[in-house]
C-alpha positions in Angstrom: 118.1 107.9 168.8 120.3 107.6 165.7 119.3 103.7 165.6 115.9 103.9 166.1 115.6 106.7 163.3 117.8 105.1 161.1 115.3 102.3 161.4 112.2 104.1 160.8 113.7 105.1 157.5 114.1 101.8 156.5 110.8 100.8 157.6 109.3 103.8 155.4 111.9 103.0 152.4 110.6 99.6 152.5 106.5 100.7 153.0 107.3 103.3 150.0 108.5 100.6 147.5 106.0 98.1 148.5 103.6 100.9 147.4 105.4 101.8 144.1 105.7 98.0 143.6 102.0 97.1 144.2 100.9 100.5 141.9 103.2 99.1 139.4 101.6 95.8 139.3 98.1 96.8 139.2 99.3 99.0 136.3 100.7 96.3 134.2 97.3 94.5 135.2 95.7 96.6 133.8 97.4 97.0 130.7 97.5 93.2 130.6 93.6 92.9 130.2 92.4 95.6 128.4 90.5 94.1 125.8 91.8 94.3 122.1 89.7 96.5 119.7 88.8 93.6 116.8 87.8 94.0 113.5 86.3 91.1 111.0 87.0 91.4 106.8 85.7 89.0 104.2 88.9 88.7 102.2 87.3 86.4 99.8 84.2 89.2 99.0 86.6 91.6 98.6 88.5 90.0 95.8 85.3 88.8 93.9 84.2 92.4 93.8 86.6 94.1 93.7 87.5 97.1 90.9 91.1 95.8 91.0 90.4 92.4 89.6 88.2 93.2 87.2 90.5 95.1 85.1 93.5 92.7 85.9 91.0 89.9 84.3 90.6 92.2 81.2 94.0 93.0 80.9 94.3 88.6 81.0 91.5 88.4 78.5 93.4 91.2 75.9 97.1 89.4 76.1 95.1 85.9 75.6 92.9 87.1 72.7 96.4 88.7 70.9 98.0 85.2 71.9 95.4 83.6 70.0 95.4 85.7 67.5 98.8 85.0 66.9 98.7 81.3 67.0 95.6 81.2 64.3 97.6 83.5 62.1 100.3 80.7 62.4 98.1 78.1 61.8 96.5 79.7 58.4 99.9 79.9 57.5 100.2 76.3 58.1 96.9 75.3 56.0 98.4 77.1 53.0 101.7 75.3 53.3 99.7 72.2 53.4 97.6 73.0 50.1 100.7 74.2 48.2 102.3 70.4 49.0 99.4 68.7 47.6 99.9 70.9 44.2 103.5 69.7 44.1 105.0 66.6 43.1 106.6 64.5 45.7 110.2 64.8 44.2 110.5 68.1 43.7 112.6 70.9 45.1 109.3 72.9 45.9 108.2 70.2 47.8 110.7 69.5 50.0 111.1 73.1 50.6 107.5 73.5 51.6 107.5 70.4 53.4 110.7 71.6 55.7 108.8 75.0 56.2 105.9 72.7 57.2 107.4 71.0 59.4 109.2 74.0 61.2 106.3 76.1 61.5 104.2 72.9 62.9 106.9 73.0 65.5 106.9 76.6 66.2 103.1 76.4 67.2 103.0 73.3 69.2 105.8 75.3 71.2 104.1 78.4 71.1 100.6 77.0 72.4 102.6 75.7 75.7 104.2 78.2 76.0 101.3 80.8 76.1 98.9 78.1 78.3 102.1 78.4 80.9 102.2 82.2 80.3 98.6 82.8 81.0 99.2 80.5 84.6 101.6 82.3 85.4 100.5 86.0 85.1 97.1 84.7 86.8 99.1 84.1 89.6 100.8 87.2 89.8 97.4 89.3 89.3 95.9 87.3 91.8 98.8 87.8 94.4 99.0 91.4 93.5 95.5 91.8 94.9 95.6 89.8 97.3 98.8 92.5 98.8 96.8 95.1 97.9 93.7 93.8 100.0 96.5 93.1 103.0 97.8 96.9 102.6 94.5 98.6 102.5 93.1 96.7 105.5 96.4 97.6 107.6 95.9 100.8 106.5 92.3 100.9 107.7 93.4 98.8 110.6 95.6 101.7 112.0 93.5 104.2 110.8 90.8 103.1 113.0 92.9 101.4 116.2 92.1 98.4 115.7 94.6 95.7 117.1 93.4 92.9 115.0 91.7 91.9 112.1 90.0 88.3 111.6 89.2 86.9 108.5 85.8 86.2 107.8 84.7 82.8 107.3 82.7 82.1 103.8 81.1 78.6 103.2 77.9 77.1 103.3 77.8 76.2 107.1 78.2 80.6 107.6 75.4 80.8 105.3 71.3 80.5 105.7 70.0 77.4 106.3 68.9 76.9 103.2 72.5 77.0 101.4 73.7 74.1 99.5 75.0 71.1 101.3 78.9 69.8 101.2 78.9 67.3 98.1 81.2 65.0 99.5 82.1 63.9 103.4 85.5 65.2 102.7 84.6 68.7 101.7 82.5 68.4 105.3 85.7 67.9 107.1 87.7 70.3 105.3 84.8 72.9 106.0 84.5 72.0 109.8 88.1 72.4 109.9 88.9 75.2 108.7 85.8 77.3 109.9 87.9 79.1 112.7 85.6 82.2 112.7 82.0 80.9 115.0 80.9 83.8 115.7 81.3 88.0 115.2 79.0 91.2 116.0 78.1 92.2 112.5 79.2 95.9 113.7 82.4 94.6 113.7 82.8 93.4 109.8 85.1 95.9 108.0 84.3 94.0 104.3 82.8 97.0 102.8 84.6 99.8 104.0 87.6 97.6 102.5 86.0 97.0 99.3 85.8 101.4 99.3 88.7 101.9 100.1 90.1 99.7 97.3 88.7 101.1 94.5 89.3 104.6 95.8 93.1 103.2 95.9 93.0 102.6 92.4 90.8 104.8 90.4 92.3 104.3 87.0 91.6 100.6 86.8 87.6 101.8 87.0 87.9 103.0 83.1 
């Protein structure tokens, strides 16, 4: 008796996990293939519209008109030095003073006027990469917000377009298209552009003044 019952437990140990193993399974099956909620966002529409970059392109526009500003005051200066030599004779003392100040202010634009073209590179770079986190945060934000698991960017070109869009100029800007044109298809339902674009401006409602 005691061996045939300690056998029936073992058979009903055994049929117990081969039901907690096969519940298990199905489980992580199903977990496995439950479809991910996607989302689509034209990152490029969002940045051409976008509140945010119109006022970081003003704010460009202001430093580069004080820069210029600058570098014609600089260059007046200049023109009077220049008119004040041609009243002088060669071999004076005014001259030569005039012509050193000439020379040193000639210097101090040329270096000026590369150094405000670099300038103005750089901090176009750093407004564009500002919005470009921005756009990243917000559509994380919404991403979460909403439960979605991923968000694809949407392709913009000419082959996404109508038919009647303007043709690649070259075969090369073909191949490059073709290549990178990951996105074939998406349920319009899906696109999350304009909420984005909302939700950016409502993010920063002083750069709309």
């Amino acid at each position: 008796m005691k061996k045939t019952g300690f056998v029936t437990m073992v058979l009903l140990a055994a049929a117990a996990l081969a039901i907690i193993g096969i519940q298990y399974s199905q489980a992580a099956k199903d977990k496995l293939i439950a479809p991910p909620k996607v989302g689509v966002v034209s990152v490029k529409e969002v940045f051409e519209k976008c509140a945010m970059k119109t006022a970081i392109e003003k704010e460009l526009t202001d430093h580069g008109d004080k820069r210029f500003a600058e570098l014609k005051k600089l260059e007046e200066e200049i023109n009077i030095d220049r008119m004040a030599m041609s009243k002088r004779k060669e071999n004076s003392d005014d001259y030569l003073d005039l012509m050193q100040s000439l020379i040193l202010k000639q210097a101090q634009l040329d270096a000026q006027k590369e150094f405000y073209q670099q300038e103005i590179t750089v901090k176009e770079m750093q407004g564009k990469e500002k919005i470009y986190r921005k756009i990243l945060e917000v559509i994380t934000s919404i991403a979460k917000e909403k439960g979605f698991d991923i968000i694809l960017s949407r392709d913009d070109n000419y082959l996404s377009g109508p038919d009647n869009s303007a043709p690649a100029q070259s075969p090369t800007e073909l191949v490059l298209t073709t290549k990178t044109h990951k996105l074939l298809y998406f349920n319009p339902d899906l696109d999350l552009t304009a909420e984005v674009l909302v939700s950016m401006d409502k993010a920063n409602p002083q750069l709309k003044n």
